[in-house]
ROVOFI-736057 format. One record per residue (C-alpha): residue number from 1; residue in one letter; chain; x, y, z. Coordinates in steps of 0.2 Angstrom, whole numbers, plus 5000, padded with zeros to 4 digits. Layout:
# ROVOFI-736057
+-----+---+---+------+------+------+
:   k : r : c :    X :    Y :    Z :
+-----+---+---+------+------+------+
: NUM : A : A :    X :    Y :    Z :
...
+-----+---+---+------+------+------+
END
This chain:
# ROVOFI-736057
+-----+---+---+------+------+------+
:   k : r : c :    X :    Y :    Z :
+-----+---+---+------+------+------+
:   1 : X : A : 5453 : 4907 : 5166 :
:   2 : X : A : 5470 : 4898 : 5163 :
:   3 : X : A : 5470 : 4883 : 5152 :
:   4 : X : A : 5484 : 4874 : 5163 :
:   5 : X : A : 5472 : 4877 : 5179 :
:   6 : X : A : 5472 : 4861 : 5189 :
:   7 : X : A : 5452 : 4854 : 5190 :
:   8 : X : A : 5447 : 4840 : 5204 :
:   9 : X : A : 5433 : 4834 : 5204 :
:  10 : X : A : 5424 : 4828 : 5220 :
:  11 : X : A : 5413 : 4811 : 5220 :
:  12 : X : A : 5406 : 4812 : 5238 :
:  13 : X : A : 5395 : 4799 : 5245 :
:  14 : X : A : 5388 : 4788 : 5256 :
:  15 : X : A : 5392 : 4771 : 5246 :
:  16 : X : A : 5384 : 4759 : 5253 :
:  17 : X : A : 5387 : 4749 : 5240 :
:  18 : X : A : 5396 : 4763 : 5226 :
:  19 : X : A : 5391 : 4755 : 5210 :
:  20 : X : A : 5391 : 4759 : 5190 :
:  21 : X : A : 5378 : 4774 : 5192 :
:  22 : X : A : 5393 : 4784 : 5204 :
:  23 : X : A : 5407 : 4778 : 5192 :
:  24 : X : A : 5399 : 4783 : 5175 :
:  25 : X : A : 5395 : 4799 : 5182 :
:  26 : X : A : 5412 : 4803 : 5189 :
:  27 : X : A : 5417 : 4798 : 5172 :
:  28 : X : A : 5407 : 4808 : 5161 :
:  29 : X : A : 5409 : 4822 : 5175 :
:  30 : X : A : 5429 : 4820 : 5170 :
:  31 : X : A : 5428 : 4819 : 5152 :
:  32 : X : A : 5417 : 4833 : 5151 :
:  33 : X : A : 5426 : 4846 : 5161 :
:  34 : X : A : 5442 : 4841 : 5158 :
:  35 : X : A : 5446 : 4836 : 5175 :
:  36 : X : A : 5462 : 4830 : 5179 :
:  37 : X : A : 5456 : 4817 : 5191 :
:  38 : X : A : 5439 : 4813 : 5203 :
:  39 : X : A : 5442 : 4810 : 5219 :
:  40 : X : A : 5429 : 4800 : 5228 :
:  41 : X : A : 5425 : 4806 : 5247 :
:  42 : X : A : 5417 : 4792 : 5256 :
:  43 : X : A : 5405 : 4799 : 5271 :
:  44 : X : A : 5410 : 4797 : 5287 :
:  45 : X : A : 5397 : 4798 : 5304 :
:  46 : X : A : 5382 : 4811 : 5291 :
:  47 : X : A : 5372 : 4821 : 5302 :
:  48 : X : A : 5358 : 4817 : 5291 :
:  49 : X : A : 5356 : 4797 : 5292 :
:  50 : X : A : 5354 : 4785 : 5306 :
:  51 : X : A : 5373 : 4778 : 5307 :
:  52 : X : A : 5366 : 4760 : 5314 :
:  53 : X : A : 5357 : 4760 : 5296 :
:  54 : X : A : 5375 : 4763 : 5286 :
:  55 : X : A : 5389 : 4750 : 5283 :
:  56 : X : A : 5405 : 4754 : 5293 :
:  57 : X : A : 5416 : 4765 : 5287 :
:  58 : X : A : 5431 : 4752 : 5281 :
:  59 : X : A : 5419 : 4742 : 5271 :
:  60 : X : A : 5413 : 4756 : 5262 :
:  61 : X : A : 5431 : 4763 : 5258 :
:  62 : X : A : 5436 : 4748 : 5251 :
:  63 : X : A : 5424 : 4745 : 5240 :
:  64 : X : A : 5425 : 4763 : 5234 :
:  65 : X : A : 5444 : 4758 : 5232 :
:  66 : X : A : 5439 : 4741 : 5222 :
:  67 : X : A : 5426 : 4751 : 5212 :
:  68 : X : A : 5442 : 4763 : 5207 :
:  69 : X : A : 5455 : 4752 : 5203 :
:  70 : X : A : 5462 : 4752 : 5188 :
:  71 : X : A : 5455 : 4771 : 5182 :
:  72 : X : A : 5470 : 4783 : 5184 :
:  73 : X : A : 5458 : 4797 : 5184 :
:  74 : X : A : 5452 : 4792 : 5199 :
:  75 : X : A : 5458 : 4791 : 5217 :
:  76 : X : A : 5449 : 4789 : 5233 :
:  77 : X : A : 5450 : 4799 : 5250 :
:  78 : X : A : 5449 : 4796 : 5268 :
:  79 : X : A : 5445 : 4813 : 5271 :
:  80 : X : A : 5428 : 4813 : 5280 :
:  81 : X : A : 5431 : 4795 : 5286 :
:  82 : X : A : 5446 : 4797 : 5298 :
:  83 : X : A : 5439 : 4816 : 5304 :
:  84 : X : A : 5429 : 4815 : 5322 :
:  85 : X : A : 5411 : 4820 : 5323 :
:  86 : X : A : 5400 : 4823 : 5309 :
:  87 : X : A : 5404 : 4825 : 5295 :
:  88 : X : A : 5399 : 4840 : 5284 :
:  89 : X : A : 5405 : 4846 : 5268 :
:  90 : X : A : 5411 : 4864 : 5271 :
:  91 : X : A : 5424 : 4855 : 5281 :
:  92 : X : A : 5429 : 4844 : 5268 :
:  93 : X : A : 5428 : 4857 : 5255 :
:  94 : X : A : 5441 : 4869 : 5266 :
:  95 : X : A : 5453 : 4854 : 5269 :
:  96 : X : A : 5453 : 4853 : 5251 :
:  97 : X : A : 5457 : 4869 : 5244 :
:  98 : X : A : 5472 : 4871 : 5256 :
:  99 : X : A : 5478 : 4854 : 5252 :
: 100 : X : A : 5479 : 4859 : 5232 :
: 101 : X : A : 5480 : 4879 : 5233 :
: 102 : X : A : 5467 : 4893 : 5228 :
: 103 : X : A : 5472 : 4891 : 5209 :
: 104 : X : A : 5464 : 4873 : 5209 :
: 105 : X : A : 5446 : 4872 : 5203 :
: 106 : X : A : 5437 : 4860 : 5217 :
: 107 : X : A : 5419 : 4856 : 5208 :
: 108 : X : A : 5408 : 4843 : 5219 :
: 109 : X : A : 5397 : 4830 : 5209 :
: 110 : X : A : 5379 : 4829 : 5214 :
: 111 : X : A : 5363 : 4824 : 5207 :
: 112 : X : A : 5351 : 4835 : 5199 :
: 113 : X : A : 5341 : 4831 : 5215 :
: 114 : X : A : 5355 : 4838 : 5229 :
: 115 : X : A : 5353 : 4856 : 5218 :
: 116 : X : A : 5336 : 4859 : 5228 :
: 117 : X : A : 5345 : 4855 : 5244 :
: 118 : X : A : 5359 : 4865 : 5243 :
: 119 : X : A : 5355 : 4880 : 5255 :
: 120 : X : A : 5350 : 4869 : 5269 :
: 121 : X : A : 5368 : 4861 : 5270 :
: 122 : X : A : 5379 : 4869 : 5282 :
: 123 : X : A : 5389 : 4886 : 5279 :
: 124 : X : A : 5382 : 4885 : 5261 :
: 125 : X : A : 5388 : 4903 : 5256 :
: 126 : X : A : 5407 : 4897 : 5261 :
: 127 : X : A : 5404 : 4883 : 5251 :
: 128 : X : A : 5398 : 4891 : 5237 :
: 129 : X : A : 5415 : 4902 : 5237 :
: 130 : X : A : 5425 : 4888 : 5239 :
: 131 : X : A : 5417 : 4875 : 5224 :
: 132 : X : A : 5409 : 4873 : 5209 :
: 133 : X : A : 5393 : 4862 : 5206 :
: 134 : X : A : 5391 : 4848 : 5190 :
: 135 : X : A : 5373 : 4841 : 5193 :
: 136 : X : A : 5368 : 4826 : 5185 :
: 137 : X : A : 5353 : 4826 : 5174 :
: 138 : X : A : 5345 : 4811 : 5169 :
: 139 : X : A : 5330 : 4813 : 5156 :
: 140 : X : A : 5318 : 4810 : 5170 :
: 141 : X : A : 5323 : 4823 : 5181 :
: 142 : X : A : 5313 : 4839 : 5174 :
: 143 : X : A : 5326 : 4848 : 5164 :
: 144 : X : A : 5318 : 4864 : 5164 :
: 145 : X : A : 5311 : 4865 : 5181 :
: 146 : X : A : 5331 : 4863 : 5185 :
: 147 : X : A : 5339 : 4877 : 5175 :
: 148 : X : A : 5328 : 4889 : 5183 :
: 149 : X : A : 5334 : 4883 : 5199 :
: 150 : X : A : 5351 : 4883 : 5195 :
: 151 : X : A : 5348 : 4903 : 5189 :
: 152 : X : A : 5340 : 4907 : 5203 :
: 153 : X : A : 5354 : 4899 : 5213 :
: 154 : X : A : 5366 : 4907 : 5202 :
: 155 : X : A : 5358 : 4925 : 5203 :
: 156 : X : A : 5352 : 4927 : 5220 :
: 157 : X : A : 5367 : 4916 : 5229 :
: 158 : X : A : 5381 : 4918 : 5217 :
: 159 : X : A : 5383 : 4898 : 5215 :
: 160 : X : A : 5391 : 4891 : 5201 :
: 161 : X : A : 5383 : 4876 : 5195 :
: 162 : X : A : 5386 : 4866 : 5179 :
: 163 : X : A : 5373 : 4854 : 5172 :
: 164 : X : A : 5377 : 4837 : 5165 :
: 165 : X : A : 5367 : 4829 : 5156 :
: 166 : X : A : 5367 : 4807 : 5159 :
: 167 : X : A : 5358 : 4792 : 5150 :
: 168 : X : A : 5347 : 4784 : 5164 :
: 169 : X : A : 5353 : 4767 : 5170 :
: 170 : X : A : 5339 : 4764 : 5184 :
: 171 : X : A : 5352 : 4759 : 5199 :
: 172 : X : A : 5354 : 4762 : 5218 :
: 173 : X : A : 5363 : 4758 : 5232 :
: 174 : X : A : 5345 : 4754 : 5240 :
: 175 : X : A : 5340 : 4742 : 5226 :
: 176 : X : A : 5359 : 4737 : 5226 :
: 177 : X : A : 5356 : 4731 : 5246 :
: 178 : X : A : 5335 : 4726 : 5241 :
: 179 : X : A : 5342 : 4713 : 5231 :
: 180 : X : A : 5355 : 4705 : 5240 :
: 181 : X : A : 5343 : 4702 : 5256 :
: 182 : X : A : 5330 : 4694 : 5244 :
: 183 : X : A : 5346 : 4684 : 5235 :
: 184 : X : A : 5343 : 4690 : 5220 :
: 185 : X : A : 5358 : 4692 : 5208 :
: 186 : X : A : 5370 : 4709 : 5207 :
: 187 : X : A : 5380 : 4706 : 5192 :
: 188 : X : A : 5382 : 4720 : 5178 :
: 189 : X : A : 5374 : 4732 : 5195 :
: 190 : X : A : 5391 : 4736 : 5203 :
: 191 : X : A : 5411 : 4731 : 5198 :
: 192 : X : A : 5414 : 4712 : 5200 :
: 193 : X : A : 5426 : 4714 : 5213 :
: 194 : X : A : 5414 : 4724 : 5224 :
: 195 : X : A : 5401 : 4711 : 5219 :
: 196 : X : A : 5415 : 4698 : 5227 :
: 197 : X : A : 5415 : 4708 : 5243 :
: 198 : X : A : 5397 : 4710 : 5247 :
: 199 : X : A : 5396 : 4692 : 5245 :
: 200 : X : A : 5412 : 4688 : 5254 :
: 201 : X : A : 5409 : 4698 : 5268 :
: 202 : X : A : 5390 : 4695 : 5270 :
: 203 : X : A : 5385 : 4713 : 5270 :
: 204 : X : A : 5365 : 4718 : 5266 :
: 205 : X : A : 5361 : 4700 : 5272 :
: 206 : X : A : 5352 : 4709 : 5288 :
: 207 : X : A : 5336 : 4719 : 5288 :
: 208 : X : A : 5339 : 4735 : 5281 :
+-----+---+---+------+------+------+
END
């Protein structure tokens, strides 16, 4: 491969709230690889979750944009959030490589976990010609029970998936929403500015 070949990285994510677990990742995920910039895709209407049970859509964005700021290495996208209907990734994925060209190197972010779920997302083979993976592995993911799903992947499917190995840092945007409902303190969980606008805007305060 050429050594002046352009890599984005791709942060895709529900965000309800983003917090430091999403940016450390994308970080290490840019360091790493060498990527010249991570671009975070907030979800728009997923086929895969209730859309009563997720924050709208500008909230979510801005926050992402809060979270960002500051990092020139990272940008965010409204991608999946101003396209109708659902949203699924192939679509986002092909918007992508004709907005940066076939000699850009696309390679989607996920957790160790997503790697299991990879063929039951739509058009999976076109997405696997189109990107590369870097999985997140913490230590308490079952490193070798991983690689050997990343080889099979890799063998049988032709997927291109590169592991990533993480400290562990124990936060969620579920424990993230858990602890605003029951008042509990946020600091040092997600950026202070997104911290200012959960509590400025009184999101999580209902009963999810």
């Amino acid at each position: 491969m050429m050594g002046n070949e352009r890599k984005i990285g791709i942060s895709g994510g529900t965000f309800d709230p983003v917090h430091f677990g999403h940016l450390l990742a994308a970080e290490y995920a840019r360091c790493e690889f060498g990527l010249d910039k991570v671009l975070f895709v907030p979800l728009g209407l997923p086929p895969h979750k209730n859309p009563d049970l997720i924050t709208d859509s500008e909230s979510r964005f801005e926050m992402v944009q809060l979270a960002v700021r500051g990092n020139p290495g990272f940008e965010v996208s409204r991608i999946e959030l101003d396209r109708p209907g659902f949203t699924y990734t192939v679509d986002t994925l092909e918007e992508l490589r004709a907005r940066y060209g076939p000699e850009t190197r696309l390679l989607y972010i996920v957790g160790a976990d997503v790697v299991g779920e990879l063929l039951t997302w739509k058009d999976w083979a076109r997405v696997f010609s189109i990107c590369e993976f870097i999985a997140v592995i913490r230590p308490e993911s079952g490193r070798e029970a991983f690689l050997r799903q990343v080889e099979r992947l890799r063998k049988e499917y032709g997927a291109k998936i590169h592991p990533l190995d993480m400290p562990p840092m124990g936060i969620s945007s579920s424990l993230i929403r858990s602890r605003v409902r029951e008042g509990k303190s946020i600091r040092y969980m997600v950026p202070a500015a997104v911290e200012e606008y959960i509590y400025g805007k009184g999101l999580y305060r209902g009963g999810r």
